[in-house]
Backbone bond lengths (Angstrom), bond angles and torsions (degrees), N, CA, C in turn:
res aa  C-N    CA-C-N  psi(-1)  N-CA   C-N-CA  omega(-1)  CA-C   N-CA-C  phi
1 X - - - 1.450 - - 1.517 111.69 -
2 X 1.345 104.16 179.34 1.672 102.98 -162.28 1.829 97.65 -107.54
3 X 1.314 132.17 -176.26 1.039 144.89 161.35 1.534 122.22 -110.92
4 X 1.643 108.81 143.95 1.494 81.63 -180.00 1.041 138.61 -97.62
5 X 1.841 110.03 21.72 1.428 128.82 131.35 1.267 121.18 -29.64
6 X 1.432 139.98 -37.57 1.694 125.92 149.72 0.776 133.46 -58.47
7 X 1.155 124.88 -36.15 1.848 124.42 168.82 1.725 112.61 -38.95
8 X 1.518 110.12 -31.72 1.252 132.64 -179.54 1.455 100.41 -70.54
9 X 1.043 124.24 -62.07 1.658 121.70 -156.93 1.770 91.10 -90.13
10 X 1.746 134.47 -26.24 1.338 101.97 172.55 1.450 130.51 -87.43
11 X 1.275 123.27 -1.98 1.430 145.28 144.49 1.223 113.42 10.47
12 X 1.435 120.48 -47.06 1.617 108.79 -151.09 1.600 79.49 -121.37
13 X 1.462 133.93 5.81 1.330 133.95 144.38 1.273 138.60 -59.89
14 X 1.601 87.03 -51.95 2.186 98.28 -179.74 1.383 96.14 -30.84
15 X 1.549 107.51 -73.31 1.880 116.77 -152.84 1.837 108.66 -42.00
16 X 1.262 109.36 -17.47 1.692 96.60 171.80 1.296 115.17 -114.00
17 X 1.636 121.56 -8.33 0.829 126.76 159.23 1.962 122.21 1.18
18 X 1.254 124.92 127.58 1.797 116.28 162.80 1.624 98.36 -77.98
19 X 1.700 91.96 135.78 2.047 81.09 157.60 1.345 124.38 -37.18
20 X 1.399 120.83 156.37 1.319 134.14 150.01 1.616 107.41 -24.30
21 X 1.535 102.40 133.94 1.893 126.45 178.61 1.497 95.84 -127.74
22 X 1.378 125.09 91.81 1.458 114.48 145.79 1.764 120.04 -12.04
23 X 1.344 113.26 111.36 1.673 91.85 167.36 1.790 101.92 -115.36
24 X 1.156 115.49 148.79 1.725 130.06 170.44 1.513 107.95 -147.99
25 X 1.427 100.06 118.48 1.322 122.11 179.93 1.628 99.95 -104.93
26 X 1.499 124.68 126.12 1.388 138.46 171.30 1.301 126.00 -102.68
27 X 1.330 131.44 115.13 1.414 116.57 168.44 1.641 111.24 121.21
28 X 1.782 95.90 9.94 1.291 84.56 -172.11 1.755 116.29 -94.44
29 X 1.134 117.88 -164.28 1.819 114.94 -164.28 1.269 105.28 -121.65
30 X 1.627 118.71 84.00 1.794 125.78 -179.43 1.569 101.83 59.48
31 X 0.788 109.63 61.18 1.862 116.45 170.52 1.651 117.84 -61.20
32 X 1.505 125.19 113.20 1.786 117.35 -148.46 1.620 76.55 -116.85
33 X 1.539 139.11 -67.24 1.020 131.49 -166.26 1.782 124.67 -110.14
34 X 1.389 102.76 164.40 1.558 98.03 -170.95 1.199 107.26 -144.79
35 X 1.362 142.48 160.54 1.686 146.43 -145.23 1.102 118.16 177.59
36 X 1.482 126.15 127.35 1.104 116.23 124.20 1.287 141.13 -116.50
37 X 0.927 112.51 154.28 1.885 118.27 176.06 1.435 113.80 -65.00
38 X 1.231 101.01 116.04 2.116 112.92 -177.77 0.899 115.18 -51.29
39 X 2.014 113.42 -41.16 1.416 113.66 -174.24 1.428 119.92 -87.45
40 X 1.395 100.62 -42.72 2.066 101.63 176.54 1.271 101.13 -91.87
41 X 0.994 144.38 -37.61 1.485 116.76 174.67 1.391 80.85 126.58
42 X 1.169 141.22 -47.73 1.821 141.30 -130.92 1.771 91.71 -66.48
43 X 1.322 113.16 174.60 1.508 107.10 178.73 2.148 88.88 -140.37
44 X 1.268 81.89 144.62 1.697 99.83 -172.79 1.876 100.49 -108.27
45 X 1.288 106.77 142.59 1.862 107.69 172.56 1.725 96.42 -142.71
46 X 1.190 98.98 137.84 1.685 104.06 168.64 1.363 100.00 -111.42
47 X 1.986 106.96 140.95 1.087 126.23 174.91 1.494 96.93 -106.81
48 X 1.290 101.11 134.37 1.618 121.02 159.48 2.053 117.78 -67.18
49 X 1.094 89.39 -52.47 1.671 129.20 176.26 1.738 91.88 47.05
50 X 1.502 98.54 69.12 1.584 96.65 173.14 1.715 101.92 161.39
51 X 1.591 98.77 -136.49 1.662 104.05 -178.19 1.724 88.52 -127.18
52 X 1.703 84.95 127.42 1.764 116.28 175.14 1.960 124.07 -25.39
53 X 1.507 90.57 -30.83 1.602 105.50 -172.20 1.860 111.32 -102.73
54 X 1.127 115.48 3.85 1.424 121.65 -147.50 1.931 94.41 -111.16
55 X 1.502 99.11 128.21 1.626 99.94 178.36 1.538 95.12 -101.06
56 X 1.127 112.33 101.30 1.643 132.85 -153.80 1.757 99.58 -112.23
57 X 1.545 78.40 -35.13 1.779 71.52 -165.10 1.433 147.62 85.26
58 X 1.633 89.93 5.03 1.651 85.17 -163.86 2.021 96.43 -148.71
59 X 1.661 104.80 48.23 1.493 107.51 154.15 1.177 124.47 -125.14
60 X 1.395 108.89 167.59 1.619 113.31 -142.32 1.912 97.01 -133.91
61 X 1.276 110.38 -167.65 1.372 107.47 178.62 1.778 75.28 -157.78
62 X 1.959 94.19 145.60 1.127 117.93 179.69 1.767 111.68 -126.56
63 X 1.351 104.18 146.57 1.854 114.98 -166.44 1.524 91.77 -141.86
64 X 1.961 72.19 127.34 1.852 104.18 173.58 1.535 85.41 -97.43
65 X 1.308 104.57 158.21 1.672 142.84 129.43 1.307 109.06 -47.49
66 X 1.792 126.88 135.88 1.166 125.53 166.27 1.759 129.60 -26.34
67 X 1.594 91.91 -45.66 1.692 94.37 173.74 1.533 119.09 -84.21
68 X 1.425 125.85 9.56 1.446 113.31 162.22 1.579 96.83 115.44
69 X 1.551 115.72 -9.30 1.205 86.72 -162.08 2.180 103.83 -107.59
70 X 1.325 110.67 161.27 1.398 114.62 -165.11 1.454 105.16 -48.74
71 X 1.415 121.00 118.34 1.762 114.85 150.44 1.289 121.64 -59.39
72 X 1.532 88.99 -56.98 1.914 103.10 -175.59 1.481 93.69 -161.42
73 X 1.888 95.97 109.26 1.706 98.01 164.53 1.661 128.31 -44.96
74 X 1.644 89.23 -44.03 1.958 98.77 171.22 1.094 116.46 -121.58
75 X 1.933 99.46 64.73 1.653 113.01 173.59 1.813 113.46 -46.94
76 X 1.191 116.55 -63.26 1.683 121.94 153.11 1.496 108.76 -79.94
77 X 1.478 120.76 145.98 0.969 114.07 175.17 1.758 90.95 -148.43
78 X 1.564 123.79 145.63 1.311 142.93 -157.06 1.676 85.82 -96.26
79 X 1.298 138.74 131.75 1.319 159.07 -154.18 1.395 113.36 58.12
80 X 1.192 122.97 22.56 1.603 120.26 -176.41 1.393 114.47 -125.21
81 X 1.080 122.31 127.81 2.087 127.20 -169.46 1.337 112.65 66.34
82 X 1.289 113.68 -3.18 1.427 109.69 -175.95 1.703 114.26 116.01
83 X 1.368 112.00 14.49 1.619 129.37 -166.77 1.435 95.89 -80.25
84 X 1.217 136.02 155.37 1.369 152.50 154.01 1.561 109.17 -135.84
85 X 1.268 135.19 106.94 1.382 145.13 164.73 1.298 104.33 -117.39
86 X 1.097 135.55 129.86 1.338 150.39 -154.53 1.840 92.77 -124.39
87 X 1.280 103.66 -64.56 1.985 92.99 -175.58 1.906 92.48 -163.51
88 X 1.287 101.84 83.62 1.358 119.04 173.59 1.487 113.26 -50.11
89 X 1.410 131.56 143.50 0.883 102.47 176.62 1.985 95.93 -162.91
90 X 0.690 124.68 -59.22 2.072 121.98 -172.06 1.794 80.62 -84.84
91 X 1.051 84.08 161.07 2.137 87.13 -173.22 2.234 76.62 -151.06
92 X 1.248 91.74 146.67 1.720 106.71 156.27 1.064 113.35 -152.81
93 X 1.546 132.57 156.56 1.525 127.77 152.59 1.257 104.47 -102.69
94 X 1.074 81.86 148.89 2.375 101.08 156.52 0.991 99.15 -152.21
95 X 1.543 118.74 115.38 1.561 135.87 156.91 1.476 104.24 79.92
96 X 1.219 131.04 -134.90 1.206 134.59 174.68 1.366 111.33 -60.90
97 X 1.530 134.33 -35.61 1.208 130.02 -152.31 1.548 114.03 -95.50
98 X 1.524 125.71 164.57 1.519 130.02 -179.49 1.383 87.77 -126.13
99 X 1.341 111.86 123.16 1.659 122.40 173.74 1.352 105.71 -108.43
100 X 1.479 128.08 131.48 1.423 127.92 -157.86 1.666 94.96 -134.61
101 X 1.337 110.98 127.97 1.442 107.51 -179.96 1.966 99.18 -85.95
102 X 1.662 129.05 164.02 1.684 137.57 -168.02 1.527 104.43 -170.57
103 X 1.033 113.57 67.49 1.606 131.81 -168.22 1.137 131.57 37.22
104 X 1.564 112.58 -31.45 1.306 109.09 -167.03 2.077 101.95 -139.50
105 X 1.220 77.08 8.22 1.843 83.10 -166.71 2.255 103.66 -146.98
106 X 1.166 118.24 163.64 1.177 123.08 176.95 1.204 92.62 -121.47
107 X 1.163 127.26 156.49 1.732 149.53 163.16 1.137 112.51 -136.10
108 X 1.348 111.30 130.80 1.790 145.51 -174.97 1.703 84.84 -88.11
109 X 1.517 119.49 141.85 1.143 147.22 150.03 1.861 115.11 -136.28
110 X 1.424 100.18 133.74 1.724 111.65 163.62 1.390 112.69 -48.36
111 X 1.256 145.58 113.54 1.612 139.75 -144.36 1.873 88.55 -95.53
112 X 1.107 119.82 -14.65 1.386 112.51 -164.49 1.848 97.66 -114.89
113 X 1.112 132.71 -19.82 1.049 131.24 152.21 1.610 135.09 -102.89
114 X 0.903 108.89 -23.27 1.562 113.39 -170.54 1.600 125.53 97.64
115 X 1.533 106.19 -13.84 1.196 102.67 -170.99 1.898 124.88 -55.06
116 X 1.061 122.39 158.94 1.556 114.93 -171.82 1.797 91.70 -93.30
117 X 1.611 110.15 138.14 1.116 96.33 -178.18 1.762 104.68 -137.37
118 X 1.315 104.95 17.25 1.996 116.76 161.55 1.488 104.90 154.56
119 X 1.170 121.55 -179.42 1.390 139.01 172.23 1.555 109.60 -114.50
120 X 1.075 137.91 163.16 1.380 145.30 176.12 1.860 97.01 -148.20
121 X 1.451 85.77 94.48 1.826 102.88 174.51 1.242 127.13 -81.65
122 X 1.253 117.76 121.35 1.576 122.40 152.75 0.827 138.54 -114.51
123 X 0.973 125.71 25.48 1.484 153.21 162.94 1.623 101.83 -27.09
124 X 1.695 104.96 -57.91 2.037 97.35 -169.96 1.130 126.53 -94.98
125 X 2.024 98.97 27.30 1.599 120.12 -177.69 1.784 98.20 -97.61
126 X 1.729 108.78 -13.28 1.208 119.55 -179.25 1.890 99.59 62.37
127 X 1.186 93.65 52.48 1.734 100.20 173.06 1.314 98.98 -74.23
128 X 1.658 117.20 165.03 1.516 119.74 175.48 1.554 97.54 -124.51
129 X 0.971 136.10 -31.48 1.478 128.80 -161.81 1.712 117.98 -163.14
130 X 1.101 108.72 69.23 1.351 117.84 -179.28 1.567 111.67 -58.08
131 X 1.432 122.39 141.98 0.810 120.77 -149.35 1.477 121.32 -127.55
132 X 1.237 106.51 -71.83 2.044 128.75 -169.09 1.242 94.94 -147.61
133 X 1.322 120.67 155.10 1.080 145.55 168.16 1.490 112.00 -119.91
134 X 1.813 107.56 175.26 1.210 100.50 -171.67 2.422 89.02 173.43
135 X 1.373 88.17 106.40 1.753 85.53 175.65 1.450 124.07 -106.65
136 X 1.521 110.21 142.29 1.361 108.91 -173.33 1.357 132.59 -83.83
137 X 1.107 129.46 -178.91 1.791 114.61 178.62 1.206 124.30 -71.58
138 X 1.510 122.10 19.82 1.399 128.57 -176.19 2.246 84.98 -114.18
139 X 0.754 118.16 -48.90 1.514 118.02 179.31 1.448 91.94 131.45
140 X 1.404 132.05 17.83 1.526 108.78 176.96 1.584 108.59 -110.17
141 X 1.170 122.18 124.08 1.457 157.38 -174.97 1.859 121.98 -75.73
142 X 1.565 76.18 88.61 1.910 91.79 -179.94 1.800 120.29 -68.82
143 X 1.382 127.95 157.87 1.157 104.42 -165.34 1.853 96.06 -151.83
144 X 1.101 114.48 145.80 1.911 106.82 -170.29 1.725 106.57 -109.49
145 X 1.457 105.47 126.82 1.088 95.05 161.46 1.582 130.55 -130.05
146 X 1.425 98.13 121.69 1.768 102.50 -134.26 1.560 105.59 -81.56
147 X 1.204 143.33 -29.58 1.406 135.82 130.85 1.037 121.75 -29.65
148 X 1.284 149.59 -48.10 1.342 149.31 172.08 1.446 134.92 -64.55
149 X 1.419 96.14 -13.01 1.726 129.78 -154.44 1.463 100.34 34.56
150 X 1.188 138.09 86.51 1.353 132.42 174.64 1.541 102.91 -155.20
151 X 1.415 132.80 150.38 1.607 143.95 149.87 1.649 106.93 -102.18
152 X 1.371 101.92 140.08 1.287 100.98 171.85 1.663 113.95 -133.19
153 X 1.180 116.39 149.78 1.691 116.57 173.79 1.596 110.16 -99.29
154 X 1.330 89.37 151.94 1.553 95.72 169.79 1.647 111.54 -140.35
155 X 1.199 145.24 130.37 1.549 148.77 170.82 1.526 117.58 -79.63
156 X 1.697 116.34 83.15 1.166 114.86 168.47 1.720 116.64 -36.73
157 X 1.667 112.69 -20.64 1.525 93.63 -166.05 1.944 101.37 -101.79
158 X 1.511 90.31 -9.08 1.782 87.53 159.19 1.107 141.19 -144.03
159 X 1.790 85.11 96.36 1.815 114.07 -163.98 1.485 107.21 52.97
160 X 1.301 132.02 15.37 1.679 128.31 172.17 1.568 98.02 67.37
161 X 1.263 92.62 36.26 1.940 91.84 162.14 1.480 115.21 -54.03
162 X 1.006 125.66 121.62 1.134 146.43 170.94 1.999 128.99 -66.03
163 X 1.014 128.41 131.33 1.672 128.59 -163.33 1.408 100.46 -153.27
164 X 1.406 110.40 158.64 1.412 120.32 -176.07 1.854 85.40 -109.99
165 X 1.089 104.48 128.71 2.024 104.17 164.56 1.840 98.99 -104.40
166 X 0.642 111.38 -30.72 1.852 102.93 -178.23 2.002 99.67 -153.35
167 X 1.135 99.21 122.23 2.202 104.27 147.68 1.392 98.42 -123.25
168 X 1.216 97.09 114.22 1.830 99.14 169.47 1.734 96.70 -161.81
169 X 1.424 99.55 164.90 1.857 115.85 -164.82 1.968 81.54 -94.50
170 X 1.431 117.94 -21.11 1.354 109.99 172.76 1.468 126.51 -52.06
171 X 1.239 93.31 -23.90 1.935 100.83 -178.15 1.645 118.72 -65.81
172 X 1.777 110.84 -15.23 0.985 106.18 -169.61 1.491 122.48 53.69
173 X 1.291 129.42 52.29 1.672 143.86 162.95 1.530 83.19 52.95
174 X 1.450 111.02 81.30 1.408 98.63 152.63 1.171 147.66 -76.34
175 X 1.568 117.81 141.30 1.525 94.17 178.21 1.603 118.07 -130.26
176 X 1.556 117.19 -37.92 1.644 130.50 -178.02 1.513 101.30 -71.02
177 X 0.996 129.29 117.69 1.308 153.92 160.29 1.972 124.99 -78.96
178 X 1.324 102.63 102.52 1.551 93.20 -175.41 1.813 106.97 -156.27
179 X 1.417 102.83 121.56 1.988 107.59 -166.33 1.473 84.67 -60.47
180 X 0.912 98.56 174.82 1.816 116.01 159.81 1.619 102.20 -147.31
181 X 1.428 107.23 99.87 1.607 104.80 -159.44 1.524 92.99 -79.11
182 X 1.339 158.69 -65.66 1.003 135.06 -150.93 1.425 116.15 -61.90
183 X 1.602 141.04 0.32 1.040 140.57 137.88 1.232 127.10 -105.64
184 X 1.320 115.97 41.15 1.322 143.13 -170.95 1.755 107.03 -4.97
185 X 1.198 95.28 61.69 1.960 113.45 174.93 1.795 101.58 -126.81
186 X 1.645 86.32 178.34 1.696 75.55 167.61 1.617 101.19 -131.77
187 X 1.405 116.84 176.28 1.341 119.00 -158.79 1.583 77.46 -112.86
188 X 1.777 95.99 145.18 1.785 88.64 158.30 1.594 117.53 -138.91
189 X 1.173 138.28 130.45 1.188 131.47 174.03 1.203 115.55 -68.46
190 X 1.616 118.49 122.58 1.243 119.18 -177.65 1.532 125.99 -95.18
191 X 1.625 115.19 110.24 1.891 105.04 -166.99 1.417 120.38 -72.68
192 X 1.549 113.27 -15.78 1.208 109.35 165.50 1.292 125.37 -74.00
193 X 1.344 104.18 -55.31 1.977 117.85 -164.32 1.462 85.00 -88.83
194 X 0.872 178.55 -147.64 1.860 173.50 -95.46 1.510 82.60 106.64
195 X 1.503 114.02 55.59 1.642 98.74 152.86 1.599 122.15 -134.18
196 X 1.433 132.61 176.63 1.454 128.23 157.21 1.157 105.71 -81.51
197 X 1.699 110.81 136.35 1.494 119.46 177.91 1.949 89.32 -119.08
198 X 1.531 102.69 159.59 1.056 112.96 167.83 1.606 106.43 -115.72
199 X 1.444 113.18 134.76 1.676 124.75 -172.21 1.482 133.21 -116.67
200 X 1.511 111.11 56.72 1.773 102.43 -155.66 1.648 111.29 -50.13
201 X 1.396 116.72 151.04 1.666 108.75 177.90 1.325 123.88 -66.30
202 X 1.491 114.80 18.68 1.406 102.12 164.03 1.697 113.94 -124.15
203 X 2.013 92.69 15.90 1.823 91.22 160.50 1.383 107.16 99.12
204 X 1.177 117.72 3.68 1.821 108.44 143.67 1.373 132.55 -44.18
205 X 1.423 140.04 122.30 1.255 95.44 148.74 1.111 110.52 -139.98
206 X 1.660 103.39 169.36 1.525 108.61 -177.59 1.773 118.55 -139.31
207 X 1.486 114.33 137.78 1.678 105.51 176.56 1.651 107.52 -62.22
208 X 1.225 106.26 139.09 1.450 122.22 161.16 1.678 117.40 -98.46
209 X 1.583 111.48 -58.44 1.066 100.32 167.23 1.425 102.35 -150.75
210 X 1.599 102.39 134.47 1.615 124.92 170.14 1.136 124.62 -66.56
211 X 1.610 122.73 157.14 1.180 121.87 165.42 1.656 123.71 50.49
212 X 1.480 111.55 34.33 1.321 107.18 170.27 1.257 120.34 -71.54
213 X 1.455 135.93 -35.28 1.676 126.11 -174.50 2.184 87.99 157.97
214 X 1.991 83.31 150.97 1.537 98.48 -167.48 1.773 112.42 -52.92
215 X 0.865 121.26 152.17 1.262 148.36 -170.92 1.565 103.59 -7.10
216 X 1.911 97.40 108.27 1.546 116.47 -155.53 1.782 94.19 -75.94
217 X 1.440 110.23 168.92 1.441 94.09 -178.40 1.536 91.67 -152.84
218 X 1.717 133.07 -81.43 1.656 100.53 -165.13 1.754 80.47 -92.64
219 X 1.676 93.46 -171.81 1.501 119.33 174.99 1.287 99.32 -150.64
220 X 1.945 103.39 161.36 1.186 116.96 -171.08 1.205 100.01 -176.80
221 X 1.654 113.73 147.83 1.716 119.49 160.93 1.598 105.28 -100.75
222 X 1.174 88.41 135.88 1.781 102.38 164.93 1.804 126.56 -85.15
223 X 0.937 128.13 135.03 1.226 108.42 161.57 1.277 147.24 52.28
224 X 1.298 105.51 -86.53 1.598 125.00 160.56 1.697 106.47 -93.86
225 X 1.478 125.19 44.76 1.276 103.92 -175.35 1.661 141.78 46.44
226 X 1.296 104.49 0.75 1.726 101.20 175.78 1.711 99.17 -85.92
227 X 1.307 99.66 141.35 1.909 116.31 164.07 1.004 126.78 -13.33
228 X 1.203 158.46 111.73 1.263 138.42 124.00 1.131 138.38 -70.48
229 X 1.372 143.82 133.62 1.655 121.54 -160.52 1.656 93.90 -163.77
230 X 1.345 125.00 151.79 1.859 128.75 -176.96 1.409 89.17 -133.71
231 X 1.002 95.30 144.65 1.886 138.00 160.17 1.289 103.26 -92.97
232 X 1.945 113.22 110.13 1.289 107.30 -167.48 1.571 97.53 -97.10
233 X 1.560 139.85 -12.34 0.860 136.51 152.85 1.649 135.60 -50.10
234 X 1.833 84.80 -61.89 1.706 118.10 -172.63 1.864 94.15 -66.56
235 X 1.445 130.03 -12.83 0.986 109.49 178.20 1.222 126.05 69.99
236 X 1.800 131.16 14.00 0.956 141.32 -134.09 1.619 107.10 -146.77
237 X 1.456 127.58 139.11 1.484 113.53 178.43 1.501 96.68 -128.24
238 X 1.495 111.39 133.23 1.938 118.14 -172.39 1.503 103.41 -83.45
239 X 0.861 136.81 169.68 1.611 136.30 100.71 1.218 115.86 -101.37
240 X 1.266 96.73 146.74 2.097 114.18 172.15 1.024 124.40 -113.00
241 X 1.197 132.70 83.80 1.486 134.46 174.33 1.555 116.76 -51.46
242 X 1.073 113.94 124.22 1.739 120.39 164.36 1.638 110.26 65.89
243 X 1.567 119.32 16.46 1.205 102.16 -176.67 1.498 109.56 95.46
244 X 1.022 115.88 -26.53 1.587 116.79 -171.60 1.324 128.62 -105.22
245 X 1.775 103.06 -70.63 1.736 134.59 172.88 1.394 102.39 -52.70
246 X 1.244 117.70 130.61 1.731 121.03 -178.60 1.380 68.21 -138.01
247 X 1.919 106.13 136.82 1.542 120.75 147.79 1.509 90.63 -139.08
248 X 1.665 95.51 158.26 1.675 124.69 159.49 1.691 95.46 -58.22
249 X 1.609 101.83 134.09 1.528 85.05 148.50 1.747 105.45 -151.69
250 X 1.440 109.09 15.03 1.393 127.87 146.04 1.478 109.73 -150.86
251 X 1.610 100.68 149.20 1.349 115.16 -165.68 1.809 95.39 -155.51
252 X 1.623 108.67 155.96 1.171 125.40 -175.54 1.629 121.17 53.60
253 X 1.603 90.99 58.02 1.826 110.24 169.71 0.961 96.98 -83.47
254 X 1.671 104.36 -172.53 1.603 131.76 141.03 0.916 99.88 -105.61
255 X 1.458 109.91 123.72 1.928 126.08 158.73 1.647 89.00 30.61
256 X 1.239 128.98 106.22 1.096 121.99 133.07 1.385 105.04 -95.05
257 X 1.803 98.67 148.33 1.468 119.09 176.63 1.063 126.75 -84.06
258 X 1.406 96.90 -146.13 1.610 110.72 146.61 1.211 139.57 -52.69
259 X 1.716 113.16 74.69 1.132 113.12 -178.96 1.412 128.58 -75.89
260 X 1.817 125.42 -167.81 0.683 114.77 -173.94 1.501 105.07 -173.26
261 X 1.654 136.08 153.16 1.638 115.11 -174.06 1.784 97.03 -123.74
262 X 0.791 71.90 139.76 1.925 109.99 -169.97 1.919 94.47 -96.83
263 X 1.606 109.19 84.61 1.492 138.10 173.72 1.338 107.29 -33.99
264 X 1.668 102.89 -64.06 1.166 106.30 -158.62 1.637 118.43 -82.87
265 X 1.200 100.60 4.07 1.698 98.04 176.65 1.659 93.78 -138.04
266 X 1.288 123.38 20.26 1.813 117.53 173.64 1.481 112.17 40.77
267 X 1.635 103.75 58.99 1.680 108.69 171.42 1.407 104.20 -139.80
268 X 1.339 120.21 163.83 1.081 147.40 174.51 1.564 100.92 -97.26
269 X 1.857 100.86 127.99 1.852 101.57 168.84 1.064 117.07 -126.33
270 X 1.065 112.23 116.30 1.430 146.41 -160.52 1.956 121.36 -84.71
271 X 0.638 106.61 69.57 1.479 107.77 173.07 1.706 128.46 -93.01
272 X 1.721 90.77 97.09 1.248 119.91 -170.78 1.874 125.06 -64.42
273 X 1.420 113.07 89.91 1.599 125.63 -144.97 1.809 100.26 -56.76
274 X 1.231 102.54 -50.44 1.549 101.44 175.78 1.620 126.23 -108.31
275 X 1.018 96.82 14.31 1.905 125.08 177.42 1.742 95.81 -83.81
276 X 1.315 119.27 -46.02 1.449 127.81 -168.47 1.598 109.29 63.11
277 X 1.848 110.08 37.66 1.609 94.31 -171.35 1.812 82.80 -126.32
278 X 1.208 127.51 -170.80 1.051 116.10 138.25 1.933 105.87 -148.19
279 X 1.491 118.96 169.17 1.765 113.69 -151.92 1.444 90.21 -156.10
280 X 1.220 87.07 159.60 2.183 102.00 157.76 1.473 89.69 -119.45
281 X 1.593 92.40 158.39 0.871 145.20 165.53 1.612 139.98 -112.88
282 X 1.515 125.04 99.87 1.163 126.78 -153.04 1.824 111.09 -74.62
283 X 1.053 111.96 111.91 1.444 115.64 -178.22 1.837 111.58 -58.41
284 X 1.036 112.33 142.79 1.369 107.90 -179.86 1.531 116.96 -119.34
């Protein structure tokens, strides 16, 4: 997920911004996350292409063109160059790289080529379900693992050392991952308790807001900084104004996931888990 430290740096973008482009991608295999890149424009989706827990072996990650349309359905693909993705699923960039969460491990990819460029294991943290990601203004990259109830950090700039920031049953099975740099914490969507928790990086935590809708899944700020957050059950996408105001302002999906809002055209991207499609959505 993004921070809403970008809203800051794409600013002097909006104003040339192209109108809003509907994008719909067809054909894809349990699609959990969706992206785009601030700087190229390109948009990233991870396919599961199976069941979430399963070392299957056989998911891929797919790349749009700025305007929506397919580069390469199996831009990464799991048996190809040496790739193993088992059930892809939270995707982020920073800088050149595409960081892809696979249950028990993250993988670094070249965002403009595909190349595989390491794994970052947790395997002997006995993680259960890695999840979303989400990096802070220092460049170090938090990660949820929502079976486990735990977030963990890792420092791409040292050797991806690895840290526990919170294990607690308080997290409510986290899973949506999102900084909130001007209170330099992170927000987390909770899939058990359907609430916003607030997470400082040294492992506080605290509810912000309860009872938003069944088992929350991506997060995001829009625009003006209010919430974005989906009910991958409830079928449902919130906004939260100020911390408080939760409204519907889509309802009657399929599983939307891991969402995500697309700045430069003021949409929501939607990647529909058992729909096999993934879409924007025009914010209003």
């Amino acid at each position: 997920m993004r921070s809403l430290g970008t809203i800051l740096i794409l600013t002097s973008l909006l104003a040339f911004a192209h109108p809003a482009g509907a994008v719909r991608v067809d054909g894809l295999k349990t699609p959990e996350s969706f992206l785009i890149d601030p700087v190229t424009g390109h948009y990233y989706i991870s396919n599961v292409n199976g069941k979430p827990l399963e070392n299957d072996g056989n998911g891929f990650i797919t790349k749009l063109d700025p305007s929506g349309n397919a580069v390469n359905l199996e831009f990464i693909l799991s048996g190809r160059d040496g790739v193993t993705l088992n059930a892809p699923k939270g995707l982020l960039i920073a800088g050149n790289f595409l960081y892809v969460t696979d249950i028990d491990a993250v993988k670094r990819f070249d965002k403009e080529t595909g190349k595989f460029l390491g794994t970052i294991d947790f395997s002997l943290l006995g993680v259960r379900f890695l999840n979303d990601l989400a990096m802070d203004g220092e460049g170090k990259i938090y990660v949820s693992d929502m079976l486990g109830d735990a977030v963990y950090r890792f420092d791409p700039s040292s050797r991806d050392m690895i840290s526990v920031v919170a294990k607690n049953h308080a997290l409510g099975n986290p899973n949506g991952l999102l900084f909130d740099a001007p209170r330099n914490r992170l927000l987390v969507a909770a899939w058990g308790t359907g609430e916003i928790l607030g997470l400082t990086l040294d492992g506080k935590i605290t509810p912000l807001v309860r009872k938003v809708g069944k088992n929350l899944d991506g997060i995001d700020f829009d625009r003006e900084g209010n919430i974005l957050v989906s009910s991958f059950t409830g079928g449902e996408i919130y906004r939260i104004r100020q911390f408080s105001r939760v409204e519907v302002i889509r309802k009657n999906l399929v599983t939307p996931a891991d969402i995500s809002f697309d700045y430069r055209h003021n949409q929501i991207l939607v990647p529909s888990f058992d729909g096999n499609v993934a879409f924007s959505l025009p914010l209003k």
